[in-house]
C-alpha positions as CSV (number, residue, x, y, z in Angstrom):
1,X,-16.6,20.9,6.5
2,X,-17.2,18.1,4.2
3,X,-19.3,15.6,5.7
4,X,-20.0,12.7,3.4
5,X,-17.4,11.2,1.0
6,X,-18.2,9.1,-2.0
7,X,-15.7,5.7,-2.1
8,X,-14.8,3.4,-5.6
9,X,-14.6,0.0,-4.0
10,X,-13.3,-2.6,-6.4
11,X,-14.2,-5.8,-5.0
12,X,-11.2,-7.9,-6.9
13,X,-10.8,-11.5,-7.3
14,X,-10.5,-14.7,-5.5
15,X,-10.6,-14.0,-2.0
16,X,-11.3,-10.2,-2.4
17,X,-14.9,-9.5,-1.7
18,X,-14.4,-12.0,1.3
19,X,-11.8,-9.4,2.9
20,X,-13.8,-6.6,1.5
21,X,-17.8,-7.0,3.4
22,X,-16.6,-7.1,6.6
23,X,-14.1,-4.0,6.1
24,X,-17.0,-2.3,4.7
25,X,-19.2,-2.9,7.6
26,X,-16.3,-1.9,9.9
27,X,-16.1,1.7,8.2
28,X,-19.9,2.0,8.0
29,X,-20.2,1.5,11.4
30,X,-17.6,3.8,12.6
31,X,-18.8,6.7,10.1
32,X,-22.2,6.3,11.8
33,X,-20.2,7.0,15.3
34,X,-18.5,9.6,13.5
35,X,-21.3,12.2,12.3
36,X,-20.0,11.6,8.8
37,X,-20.8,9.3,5.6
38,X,-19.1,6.8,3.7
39,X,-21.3,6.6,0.4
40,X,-19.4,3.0,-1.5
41,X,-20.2,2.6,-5.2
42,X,-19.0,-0.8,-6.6
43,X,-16.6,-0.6,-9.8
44,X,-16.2,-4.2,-11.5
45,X,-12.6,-5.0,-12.6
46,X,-10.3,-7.7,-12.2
47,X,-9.1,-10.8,-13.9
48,X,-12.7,-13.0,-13.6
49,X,-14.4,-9.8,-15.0
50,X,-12.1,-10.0,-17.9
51,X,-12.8,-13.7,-18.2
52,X,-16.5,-12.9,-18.4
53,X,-16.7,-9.7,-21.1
54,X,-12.9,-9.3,-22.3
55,X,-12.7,-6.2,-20.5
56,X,-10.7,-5.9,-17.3
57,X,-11.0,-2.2,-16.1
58,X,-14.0,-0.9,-17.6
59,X,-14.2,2.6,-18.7
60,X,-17.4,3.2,-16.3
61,X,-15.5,1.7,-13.0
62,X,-12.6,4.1,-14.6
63,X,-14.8,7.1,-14.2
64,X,-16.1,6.4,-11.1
65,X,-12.5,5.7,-9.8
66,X,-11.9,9.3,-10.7
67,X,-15.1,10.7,-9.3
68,X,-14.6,9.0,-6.0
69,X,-13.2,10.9,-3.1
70,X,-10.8,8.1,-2.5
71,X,-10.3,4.5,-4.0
72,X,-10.7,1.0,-2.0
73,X,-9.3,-1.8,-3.9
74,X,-9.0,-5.4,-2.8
75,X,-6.7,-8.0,-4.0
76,X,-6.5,-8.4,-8.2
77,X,-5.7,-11.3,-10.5
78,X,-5.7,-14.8,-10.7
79,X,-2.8,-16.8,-12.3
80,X,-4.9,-19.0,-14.5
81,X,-6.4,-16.0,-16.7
82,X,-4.0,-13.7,-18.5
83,X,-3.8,-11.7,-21.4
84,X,-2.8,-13.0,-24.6
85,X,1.2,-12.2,-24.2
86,X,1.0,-14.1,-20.9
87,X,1.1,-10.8,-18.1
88,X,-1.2,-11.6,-15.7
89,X,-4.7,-9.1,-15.4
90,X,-3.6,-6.0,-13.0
91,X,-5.9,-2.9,-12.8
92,X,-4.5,-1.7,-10.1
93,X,-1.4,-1.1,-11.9
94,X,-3.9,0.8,-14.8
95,X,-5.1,3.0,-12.3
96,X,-1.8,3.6,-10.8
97,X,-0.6,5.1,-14.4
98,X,-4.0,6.9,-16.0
99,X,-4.7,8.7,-11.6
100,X,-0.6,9.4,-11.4
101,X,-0.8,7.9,-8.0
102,X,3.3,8.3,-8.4
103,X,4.0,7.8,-4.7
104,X,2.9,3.8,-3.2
105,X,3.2,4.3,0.6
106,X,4.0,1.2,2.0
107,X,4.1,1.2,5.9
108,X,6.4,-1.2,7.9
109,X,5.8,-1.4,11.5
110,X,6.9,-4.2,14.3
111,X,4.7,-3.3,17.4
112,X,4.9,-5.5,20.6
113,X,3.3,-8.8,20.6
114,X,3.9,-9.1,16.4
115,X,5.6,-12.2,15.4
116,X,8.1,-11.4,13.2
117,X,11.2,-13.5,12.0
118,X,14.0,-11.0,13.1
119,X,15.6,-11.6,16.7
120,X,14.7,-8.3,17.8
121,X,17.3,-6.2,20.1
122,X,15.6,-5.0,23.4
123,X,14.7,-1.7,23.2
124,X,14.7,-1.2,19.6
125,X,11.2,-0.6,16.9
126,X,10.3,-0.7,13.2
127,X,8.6,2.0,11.8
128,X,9.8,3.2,8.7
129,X,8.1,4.0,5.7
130,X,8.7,2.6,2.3
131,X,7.7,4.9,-0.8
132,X,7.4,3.3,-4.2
133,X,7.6,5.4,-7.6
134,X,4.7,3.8,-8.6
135,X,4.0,4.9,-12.5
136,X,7.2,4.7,-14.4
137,X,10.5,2.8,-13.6
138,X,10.9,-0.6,-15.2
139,X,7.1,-1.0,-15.5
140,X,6.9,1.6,-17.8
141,X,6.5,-0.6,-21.0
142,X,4.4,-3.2,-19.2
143,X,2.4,-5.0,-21.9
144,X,4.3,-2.8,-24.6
145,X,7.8,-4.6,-24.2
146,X,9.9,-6.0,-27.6
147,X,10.4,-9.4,-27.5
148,X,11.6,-11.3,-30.7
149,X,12.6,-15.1,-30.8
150,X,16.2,-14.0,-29.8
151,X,16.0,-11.5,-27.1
152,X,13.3,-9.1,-25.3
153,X,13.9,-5.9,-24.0
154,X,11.8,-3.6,-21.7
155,X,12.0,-0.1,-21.2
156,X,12.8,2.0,-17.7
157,X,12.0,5.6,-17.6
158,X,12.3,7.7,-14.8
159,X,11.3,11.7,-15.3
160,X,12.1,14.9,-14.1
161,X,8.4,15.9,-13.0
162,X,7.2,12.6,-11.2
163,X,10.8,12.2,-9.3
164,X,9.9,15.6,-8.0
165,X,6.8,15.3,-7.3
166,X,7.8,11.7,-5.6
167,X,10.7,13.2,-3.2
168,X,8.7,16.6,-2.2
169,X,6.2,13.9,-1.2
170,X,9.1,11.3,0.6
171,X,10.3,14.9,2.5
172,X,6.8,16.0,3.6
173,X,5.7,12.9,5.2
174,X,8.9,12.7,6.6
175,X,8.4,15.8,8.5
176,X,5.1,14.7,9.2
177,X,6.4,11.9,11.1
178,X,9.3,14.0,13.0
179,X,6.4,16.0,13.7
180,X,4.1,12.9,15.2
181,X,6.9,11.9,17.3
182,X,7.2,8.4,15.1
183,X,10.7,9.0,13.3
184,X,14.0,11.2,13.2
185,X,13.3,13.3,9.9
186,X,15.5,11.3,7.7
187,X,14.6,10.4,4.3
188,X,16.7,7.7,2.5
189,X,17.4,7.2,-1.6
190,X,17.3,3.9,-2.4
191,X,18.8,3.0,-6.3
192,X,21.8,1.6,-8.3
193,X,23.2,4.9,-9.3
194,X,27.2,2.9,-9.2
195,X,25.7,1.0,-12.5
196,X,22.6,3.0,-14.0
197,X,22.6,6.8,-15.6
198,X,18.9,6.9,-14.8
199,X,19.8,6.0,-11.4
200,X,22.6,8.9,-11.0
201,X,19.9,11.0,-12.3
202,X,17.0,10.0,-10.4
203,X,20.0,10.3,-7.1
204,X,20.7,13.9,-8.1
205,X,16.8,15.3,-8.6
206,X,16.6,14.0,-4.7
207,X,19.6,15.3,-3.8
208,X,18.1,19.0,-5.2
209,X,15.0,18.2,-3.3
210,X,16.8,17.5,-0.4
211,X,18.6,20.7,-0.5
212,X,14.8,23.0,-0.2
213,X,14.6,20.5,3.9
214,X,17.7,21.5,5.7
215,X,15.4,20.8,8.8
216,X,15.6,17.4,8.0
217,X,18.4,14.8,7.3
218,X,19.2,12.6,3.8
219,X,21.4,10.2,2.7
220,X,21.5,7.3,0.2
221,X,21.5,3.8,-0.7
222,X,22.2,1.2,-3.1
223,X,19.1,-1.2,-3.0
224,X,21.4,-4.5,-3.1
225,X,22.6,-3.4,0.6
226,X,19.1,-2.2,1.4
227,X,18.1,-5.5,1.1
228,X,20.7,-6.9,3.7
229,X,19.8,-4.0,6.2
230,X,16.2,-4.8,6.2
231,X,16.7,-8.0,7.6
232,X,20.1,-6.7,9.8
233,X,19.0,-3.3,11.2
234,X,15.4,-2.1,10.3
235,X,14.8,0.3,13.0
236,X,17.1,2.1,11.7
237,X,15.3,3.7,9.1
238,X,12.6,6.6,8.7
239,X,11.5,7.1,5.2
240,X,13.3,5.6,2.2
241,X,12.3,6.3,-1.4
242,X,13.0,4.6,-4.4
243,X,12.2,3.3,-8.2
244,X,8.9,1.3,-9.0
245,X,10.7,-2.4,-9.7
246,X,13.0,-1.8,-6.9
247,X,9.6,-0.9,-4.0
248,X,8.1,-3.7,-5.6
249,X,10.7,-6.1,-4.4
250,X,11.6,-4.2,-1.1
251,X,7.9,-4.2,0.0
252,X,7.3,-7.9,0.1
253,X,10.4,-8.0,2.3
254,X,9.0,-5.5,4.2
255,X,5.6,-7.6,4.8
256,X,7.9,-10.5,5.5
257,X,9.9,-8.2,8.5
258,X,5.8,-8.0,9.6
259,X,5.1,-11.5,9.3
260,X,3.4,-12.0,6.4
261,X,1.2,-9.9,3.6
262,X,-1.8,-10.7,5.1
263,X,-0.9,-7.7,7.6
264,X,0.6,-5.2,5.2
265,X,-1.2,-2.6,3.9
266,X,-0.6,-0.1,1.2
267,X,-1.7,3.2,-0.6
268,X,-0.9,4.6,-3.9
269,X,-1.0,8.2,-3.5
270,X,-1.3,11.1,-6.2
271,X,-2.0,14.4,-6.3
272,X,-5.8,14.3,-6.8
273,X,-6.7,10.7,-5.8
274,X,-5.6,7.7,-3.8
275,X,-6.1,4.1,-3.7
276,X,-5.5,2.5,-0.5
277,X,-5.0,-1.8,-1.0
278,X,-3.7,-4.9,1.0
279,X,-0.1,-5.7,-0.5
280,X,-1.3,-9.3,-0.8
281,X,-2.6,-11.4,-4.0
282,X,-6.2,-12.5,-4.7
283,X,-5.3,-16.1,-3.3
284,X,-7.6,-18.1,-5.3
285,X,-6.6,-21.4,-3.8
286,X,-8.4,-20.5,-0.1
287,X,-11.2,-18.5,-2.6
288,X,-14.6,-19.0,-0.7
289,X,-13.3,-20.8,2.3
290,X,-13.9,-18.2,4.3
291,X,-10.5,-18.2,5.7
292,X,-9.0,-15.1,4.2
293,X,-7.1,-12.8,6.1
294,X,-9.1,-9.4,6.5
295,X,-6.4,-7.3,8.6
296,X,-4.3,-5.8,5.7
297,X,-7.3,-4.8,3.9
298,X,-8.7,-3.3,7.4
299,X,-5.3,-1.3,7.6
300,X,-6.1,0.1,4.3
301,X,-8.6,1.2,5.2
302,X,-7.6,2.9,7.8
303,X,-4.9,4.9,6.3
304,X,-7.8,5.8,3.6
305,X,-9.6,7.3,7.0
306,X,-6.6,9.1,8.2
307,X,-5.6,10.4,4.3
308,X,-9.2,11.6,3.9
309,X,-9.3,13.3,7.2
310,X,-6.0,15.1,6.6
311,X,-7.1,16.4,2.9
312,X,-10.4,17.5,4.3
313,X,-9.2,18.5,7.3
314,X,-12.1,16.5,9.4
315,X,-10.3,15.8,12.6
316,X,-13.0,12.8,13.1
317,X,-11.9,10.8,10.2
318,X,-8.5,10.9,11.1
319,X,-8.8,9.8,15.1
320,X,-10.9,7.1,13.4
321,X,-8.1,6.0,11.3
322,X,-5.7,5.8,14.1
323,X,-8.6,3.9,16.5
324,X,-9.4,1.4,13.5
325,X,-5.0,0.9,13.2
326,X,-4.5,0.6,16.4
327,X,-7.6,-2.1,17.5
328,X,-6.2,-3.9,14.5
329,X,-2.4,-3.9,16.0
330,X,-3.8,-4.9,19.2
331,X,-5.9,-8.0,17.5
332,X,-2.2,-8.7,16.0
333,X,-0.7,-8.2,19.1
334,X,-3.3,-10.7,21.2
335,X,-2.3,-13.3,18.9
336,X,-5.6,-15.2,20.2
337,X,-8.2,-14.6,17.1
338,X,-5.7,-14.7,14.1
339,X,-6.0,-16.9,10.4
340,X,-4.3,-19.3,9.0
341,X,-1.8,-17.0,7.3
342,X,-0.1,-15.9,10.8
343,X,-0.4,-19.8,12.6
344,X,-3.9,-19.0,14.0
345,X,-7.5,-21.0,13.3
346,X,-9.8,-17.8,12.9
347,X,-12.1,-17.3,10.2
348,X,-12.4,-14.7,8.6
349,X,-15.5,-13.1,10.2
350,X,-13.9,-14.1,13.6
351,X,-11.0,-11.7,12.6
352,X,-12.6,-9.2,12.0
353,X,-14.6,-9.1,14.2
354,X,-12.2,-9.3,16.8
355,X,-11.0,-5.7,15.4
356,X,-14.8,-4.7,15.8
357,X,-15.0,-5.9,19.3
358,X,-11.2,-3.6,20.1
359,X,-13.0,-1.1,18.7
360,X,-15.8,-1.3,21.1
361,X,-13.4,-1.3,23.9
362,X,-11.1,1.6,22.9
């Protein structure tokens, strides 16, 4: 069994390597507990490093990026420093495209205790699963766009062999989760296919994937009405799957159903490599207050845990994953040591280690 694991951490920008130390020290400690190693190698990247040398993702982060065994990436950018057609600097977007991390999981769970803004019925739970086409789509021609003085135009594409690759992976985890207890086995298609060709086509490559699970159910979507029954009637939903532009918008609204970004993690998943990232921005206007949310970054890093365990089958790594989500649910659930972000007064060391301490008690 493979005992020690080599992580790409990229640090980020603004408020990043605040919510970054202490989710390190988390992991080291519970790897030490856990007879295995968590070797980090810093990669620089990011909009300030690109300030600094003109380079934002440099080719020897890159490398070690695709050497790691999995990929922990903090929060990116800063609006004040752009490149020279005015898009903002986003390597996590670089690394989504040249790893073909095509599937962004984006987990959406309402526990008890969690604030959220819906009037929840009794009886009823979140816990569905968003995944994101994250390589193609309508950020296909990102930084590559036409723009004259009279119009701009940008490009979608959505292909055969990543839509394939992206529902086998929706239909899997949905099984995984029938499986776990945590959902029905349904996986939804979220798209415009009454207005788009690509959409009709993207609609009938899950449709044929859907055919090869008759063990599990499918149906579809239009993402204008998704959008209304996020906020109407979450728990209804398992796994839904859809274009890059679209999971972009629907996962912010997810974090909102949660209460905020600072508690919504993410992963981008492919089939050699993963990077696992809070959903949230690099916040530069709380940079080095020491007030920074850590809990969505500490989520990612537990799903790294549990998606390392899994693909190296080291049972250890996964029940550390689940231990390190679930003390972090239960600091959410307290409500007593939370940030600014989610009305509380906690720093950011006092956050996490509050999640340090529910370890210790688990």
């Amino acid at each position: 069994m493979k005992e020690s694991f080599d992580i790409a951490v990229f640090r980020g920008d603004g408020i990043g390597p605040e919510i970054t130390d202490p989710t390190l020290e988390i992991l080291n400690a519970l790897a030490s507990q856990g007879g295995y190693t968590l070797s980090f190698k810093d990669c620089p990247a990011g909009a300030a490093h690109y300030a600094q040398t003109g380079q934002s993702l440099p080719e020897a982060s890159m490398q070690a990026a695709r050497a790691a065994d999995a990929i922990l990436l903090s929060a990116m950018g800063l609006p004040s420093v752009r490149y020279p057609d005015g898009t903002e600097i986003s390597p996590q977007i670089d690394l989504r495209k040249a790893l073909n991390l095509f599937a962004g999981v984006r987990p959406v769970r309402i526990f008890p205790g969690q604030k959220t803004p819906l009037n929840m019925p009794a009886g009823k739970e979140v816990d569905f699963v968003l995944i994101r086409e994250s390589t193609e789509g309508l950020f296909h021609t990102q930084g590559r766009g036409e723009v004259t003085p009279d119009e701009a135009r940008e490009t979608l594409l959505i292909t055969r062999k990543t839509s394939e690759l992206l529902f086998k992976f929706a239909f899997n985890l949905a099984r995984e989760r029938k499986e776990a207890g945590r959902g029905p086995g349904r996986v939804t298609c979220v798209d415009k296919a009454n207005v788009f060709r690509a959409f009709a086509f993207f609609r009938a490559l899950f449709d044929a994937e859907a055919a090869n699970h008759p063990d599990l159910a499918s149906d579809h979507a239009y993402v204008d009405a998704m959008a209304l029954w996020f906020v109407q009637k979450p728990w209804e939903f398992d796994v839904l799957v859809t274009e890059n532009m679209f999971g972009d918008i629907l996962s912010d609204l997810g974090a909102g159903l949660m209460g905020g970004l600072g508690v919504a993690p993410s992963a981008d998943i492919g089939l050699d490599h993963a990077v696992f990232q809070p959903c949230h921005g690099s916040a530069p206007d709380i940079a080095g207050q020491g007030v920074a949310n850590p809990l969505a970054m500490i989520l990612s890093a537990a799903m790294m845990l549990e998606w390392l365990g899994l693909r190296h089958d080291h049972p250890a790594m996964v029940a550390d994953g689940a231990r390190l989500r679930a003390a972090t649910e239960g600091v959410i659930a307290d409500g007593r040591v939370l940030t600014g972000d989610l009305d509380g007064r906690a720093t950011t060391a006092e956050a996490a280690g509050a999640v340090t301490a529910a370890l210790g008690r688990a």
